[in-house]
N, C-alpha and C positions, 0 to 999 in steps of 0.2 A: 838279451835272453832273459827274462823276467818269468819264466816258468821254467820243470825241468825238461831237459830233453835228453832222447837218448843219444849216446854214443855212436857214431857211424863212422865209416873213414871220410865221407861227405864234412862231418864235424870235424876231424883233426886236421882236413888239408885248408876247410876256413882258418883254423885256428892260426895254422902254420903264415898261411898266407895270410895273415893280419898281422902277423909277428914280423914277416920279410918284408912287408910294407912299411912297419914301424907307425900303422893305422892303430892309436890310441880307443878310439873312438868302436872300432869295428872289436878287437882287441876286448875289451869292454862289457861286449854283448854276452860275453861267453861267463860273466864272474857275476857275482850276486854281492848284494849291498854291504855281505857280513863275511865276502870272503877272505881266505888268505891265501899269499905267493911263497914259495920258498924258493929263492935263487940259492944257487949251489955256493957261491962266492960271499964272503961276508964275515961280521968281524966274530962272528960264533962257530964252534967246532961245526957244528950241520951247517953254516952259510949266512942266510941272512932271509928273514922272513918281511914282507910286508902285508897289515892286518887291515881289510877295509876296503871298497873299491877306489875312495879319495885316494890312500895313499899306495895302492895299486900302481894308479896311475900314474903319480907323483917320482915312484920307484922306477916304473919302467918309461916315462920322460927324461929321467937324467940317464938312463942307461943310452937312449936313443939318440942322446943330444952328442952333434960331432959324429956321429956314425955314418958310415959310407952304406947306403942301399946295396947289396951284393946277391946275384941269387944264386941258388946253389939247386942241384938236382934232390929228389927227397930221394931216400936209400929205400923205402919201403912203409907200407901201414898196416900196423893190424888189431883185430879187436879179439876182444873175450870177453861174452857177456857184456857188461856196465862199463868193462874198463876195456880204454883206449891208449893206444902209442904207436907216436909218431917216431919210425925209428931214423927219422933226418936230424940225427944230434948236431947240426950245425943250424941253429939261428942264424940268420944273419946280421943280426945286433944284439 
């Protein structure tokens, strides 16, 4: 995704389902060259942030690496304005 786009639930179920695919690549499309991740787990009180889409990547390959593909039902989507959630708090990795 190299431009912006808007928010849809069309947007959060790619997102999701790039996530339970453990698709790097598709995963990817959704972040920009200067973005950041903040994973909830991590060795700082807020978790653990990754700066860049290199080490985006880099972070959510060792998350993926040894994980079992599992799929799980989504609990629900909704939007507001700009912002978006996915309320299927289970990743599948």
């Amino acid at each position: 995704m190299t431009q912006k786009q808007a928010v849809s639930i069309e947007t959060l179920k790619a997102i999701l389902e790039a996530f339970n695919a453990h698709d790097l690549d598709a995963i990817l499309e959704f972040f920009a060259e200067d973005c950041t991740l903040d994973m909830p787990r991590g060795p700082e009180a807020w978790g653990l942030r990754y700066t860049g889409k290199a080490a985006v990547r880099e972070g959510l390959a060792a998350r993926f690496r040894g994980r079992t593909l599992r799929r799980r039902p989504a609990l629900g989507e909704r939007q507001h304005g700009r912002l978006g959630v996915a309320a299927d708090r289970h990743f599948a990795g």
